[in-house]
C-alpha positions in Angstrom: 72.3 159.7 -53.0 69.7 158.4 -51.2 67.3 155.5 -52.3 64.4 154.2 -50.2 62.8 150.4 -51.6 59.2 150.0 -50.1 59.4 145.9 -49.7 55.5 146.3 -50.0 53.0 143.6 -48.9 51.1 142.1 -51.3 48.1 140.1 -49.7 44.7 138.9 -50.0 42.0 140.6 -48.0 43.0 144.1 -49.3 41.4 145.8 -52.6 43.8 147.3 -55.0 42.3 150.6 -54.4 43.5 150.5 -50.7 46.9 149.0 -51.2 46.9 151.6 -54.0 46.0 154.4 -51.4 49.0 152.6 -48.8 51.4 153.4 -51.4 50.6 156.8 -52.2 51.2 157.2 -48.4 54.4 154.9 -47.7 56.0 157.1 -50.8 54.8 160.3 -49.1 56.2 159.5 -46.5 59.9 159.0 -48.1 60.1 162.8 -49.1 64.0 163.8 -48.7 64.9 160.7 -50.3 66.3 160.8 -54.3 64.9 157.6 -55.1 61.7 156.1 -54.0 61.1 152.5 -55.6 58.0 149.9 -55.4 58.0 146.3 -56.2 56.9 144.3 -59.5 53.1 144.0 -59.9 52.1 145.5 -56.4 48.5 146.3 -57.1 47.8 142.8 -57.9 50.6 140.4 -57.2 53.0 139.0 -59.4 51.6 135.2 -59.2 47.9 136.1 -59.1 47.3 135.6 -62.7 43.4 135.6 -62.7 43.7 139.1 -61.7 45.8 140.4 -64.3 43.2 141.1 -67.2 40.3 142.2 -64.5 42.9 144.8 -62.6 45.1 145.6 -66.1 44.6 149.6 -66.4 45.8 152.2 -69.0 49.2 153.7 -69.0 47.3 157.1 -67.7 44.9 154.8 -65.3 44.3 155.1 -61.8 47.8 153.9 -60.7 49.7 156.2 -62.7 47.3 159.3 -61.6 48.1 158.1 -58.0 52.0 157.7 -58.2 52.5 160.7 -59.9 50.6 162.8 -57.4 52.5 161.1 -54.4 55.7 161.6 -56.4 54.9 165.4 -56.7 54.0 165.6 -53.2 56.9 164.0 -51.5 59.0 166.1 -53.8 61.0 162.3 -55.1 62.1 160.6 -58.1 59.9 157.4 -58.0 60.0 153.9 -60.0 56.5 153.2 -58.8 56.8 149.6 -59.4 55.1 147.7 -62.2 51.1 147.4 -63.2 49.3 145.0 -65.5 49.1 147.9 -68.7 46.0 147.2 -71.3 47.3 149.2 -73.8 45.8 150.9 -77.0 45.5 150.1 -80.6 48.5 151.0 -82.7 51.1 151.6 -79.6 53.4 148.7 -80.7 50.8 146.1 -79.5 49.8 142.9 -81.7 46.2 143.4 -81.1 44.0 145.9 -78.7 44.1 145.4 -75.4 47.4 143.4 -75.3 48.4 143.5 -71.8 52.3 144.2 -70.6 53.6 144.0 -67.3 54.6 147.8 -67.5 56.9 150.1 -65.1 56.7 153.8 -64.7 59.1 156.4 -63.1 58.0 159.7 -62.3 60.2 163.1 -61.5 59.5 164.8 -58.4 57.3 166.9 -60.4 55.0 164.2 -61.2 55.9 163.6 -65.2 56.2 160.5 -66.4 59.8 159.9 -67.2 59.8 156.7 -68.2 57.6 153.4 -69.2 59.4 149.8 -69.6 57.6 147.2 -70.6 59.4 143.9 -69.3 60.7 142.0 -71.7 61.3 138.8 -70.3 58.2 137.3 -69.3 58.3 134.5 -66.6 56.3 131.7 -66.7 57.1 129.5 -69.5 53.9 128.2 -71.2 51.6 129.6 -68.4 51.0 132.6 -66.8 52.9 135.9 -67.6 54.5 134.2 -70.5 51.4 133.9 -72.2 49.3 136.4 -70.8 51.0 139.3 -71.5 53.2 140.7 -74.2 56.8 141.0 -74.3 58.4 144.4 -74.6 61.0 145.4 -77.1 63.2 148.3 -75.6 65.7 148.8 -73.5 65.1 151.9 -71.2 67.0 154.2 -69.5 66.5 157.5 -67.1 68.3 160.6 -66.4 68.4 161.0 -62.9 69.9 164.5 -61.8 72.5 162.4 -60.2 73.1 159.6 -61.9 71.5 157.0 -64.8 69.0 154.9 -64.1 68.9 151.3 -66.0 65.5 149.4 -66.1 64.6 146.0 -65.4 61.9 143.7 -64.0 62.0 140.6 -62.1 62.6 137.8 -64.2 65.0 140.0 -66.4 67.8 139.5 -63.7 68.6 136.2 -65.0 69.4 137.7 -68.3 72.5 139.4 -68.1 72.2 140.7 -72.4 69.5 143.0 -70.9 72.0 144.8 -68.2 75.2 144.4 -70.4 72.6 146.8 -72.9 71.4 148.9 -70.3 75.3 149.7 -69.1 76.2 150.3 -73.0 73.4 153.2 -72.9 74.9 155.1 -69.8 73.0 153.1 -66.9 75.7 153.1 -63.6 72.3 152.6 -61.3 70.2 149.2 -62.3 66.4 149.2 -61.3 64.7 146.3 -60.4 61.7 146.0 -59.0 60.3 142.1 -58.1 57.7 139.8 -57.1 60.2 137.1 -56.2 59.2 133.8 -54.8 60.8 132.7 -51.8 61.7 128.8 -52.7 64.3 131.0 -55.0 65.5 133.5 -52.9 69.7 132.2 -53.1 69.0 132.8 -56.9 68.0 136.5 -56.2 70.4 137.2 -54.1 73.2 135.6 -56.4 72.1 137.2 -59.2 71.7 140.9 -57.7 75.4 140.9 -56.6 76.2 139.4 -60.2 74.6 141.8 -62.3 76.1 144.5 -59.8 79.4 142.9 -60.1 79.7 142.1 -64.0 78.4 145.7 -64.9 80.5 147.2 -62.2 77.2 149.3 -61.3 74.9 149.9 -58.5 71.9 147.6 -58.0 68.8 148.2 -56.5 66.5 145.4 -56.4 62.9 145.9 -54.4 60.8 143.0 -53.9 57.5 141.9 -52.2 56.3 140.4 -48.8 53.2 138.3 -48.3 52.0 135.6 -51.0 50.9 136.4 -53.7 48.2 133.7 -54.7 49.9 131.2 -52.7 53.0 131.7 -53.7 55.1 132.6 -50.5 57.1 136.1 -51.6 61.2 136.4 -51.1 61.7 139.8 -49.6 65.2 140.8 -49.1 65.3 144.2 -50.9 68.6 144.3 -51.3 71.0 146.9 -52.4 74.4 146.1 -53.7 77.6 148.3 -55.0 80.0 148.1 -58.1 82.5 145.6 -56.6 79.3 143.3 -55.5 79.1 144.2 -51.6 75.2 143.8 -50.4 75.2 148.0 -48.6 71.5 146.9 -47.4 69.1 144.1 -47.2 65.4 143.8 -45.7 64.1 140.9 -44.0 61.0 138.9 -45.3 57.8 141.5 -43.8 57.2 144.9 -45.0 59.6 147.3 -44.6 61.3 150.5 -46.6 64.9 149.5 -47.0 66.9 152.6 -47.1 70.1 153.2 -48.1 72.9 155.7 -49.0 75.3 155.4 -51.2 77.8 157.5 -54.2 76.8 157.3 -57.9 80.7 158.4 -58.4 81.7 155.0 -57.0 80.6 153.3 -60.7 83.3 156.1 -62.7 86.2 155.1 -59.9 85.6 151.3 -60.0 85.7 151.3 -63.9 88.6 152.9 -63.6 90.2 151.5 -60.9 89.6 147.9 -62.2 88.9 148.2 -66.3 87.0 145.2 -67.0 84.5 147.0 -68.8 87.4 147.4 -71.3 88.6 144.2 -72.5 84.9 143.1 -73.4 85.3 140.9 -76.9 82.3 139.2 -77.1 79.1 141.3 -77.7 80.7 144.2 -79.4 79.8 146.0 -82.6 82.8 145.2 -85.2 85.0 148.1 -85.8 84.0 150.0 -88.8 86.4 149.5 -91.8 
């Protein structure tokens, strides 16, 4: 399987309709690949939070009508990142117009296979954390060759979220970020945790640039079942591509059963 991370710049100076149009061409460009993925927040930037509510879009906007054509052109399975979603009345949303911090994955046909709204929201008692909503379900996609598990950013320091996404089938963990770099150890450390814990595959595609002054990590990084970084990007923009086998999650559970003696976390047997 082949998966290609487009560590996408994120910078002022460029609209969001041109950075949108740069996408649709840096995924075209990945056609062969299985996997195409974007970063967190890409059309805006992750730390730009007075762009948020101006930029936020519908689920069927502009940036999903975009994706899914470039998807269906370049023949790929893409998790085209994350957008700022205002979504409607009566979808699960406290009021109208609550905004989520939404990520979509489209089949090479260009259907939407999947939305996740992120559920951990970073920020504390400013920014995301208060100006979006927080979503409620774990998410999961059939890929032809494998299962996708979906996360965002911030979620990778909760390990409940992956521990979940595993229980559900996931052998391939998602994650697209706007990471800062003054933590970058933390995302590395935590990538090769998460892969290592859930004995799964993890593909973790961040950002270059600054994103409203907030300098960006970078380091895409890929890492396998037993933790072992297969891939990493530098700081710039850059498509980090690498190859790897979705069988390698069956043979590591097997080969070392961790999964198995789990205690904690489980549903009690029924009586």
């Amino acid at each position: 399987m082949r998966a290609s991370l487009i560590q996408m710049a994120v910078d002022e100076g460029e609209s969001v309709a041109s950075r949108r149009h740069r996408a649709a061409s840096l995924v075209r460009a990945q056609a062969g690949a299985d996997l195409v993925v974007l970063p967190e927040l890409w059309t805006t930037g992750a730390f730009a939070y007075e762009e948020f509510g101006r930029e936020a879009e519908p689920l069927e906007g502009p940036t999903y009508e975009t994706m899914a054509k470039a998807a269906a052109d370049a023949g790929v399975w893409l998790h085209a990142g994350s957008i700022p979603e205002r979504a409607p009345s009566g979808d699960g949303a406290t009021d109208e117009g609550t905004l989520y911090n939404t990520s979509l994955v489209f089949s090479p046909s260009g259907e939407l296979a999947a939305a996740y709204r992120k559920i951990h929201r970073f920020g504390f008692d400013k920014g995301e954390a208060v100006l979006m909503g927080a979503g409620r379900d774990l998410v999961t996609v059939r890929h032809p060759q494998t299962t996708l598990g979906l996360g965002t950013c911030y979620d990778l320091r909760f390990p409940e979220l992956f521990r979940g996404l595993v229980d559900a089938g996931a052998e391939v963990l998602v994650l697209p970020a706007g990471w800062p770099e003054r933590r970058r150890a933390h995302w590395t450390l935590l990538a090769q945790a998460r892969a290592v814990e859930n004995q799964a595959f993890v593909l973790a595609c961040g950002t270059a640039g600054t994103h409203a002054g907030v300098p960006q990590a970078g380091h895409s990084i890929a890492v396998d079942p037993w933790g072992e970084v297969l891939a990493e990007a530098g700081t710039g923009e850059e498509v980090l591509t690498v190859e790897f086998d979705p069988a390698k999650v069956a043979a590591t559970r097997e080969q070392f059963p961790a999964l198995k003696d789990r205690v904690l976390g489980l549903a009690p047997p029924a009586r």
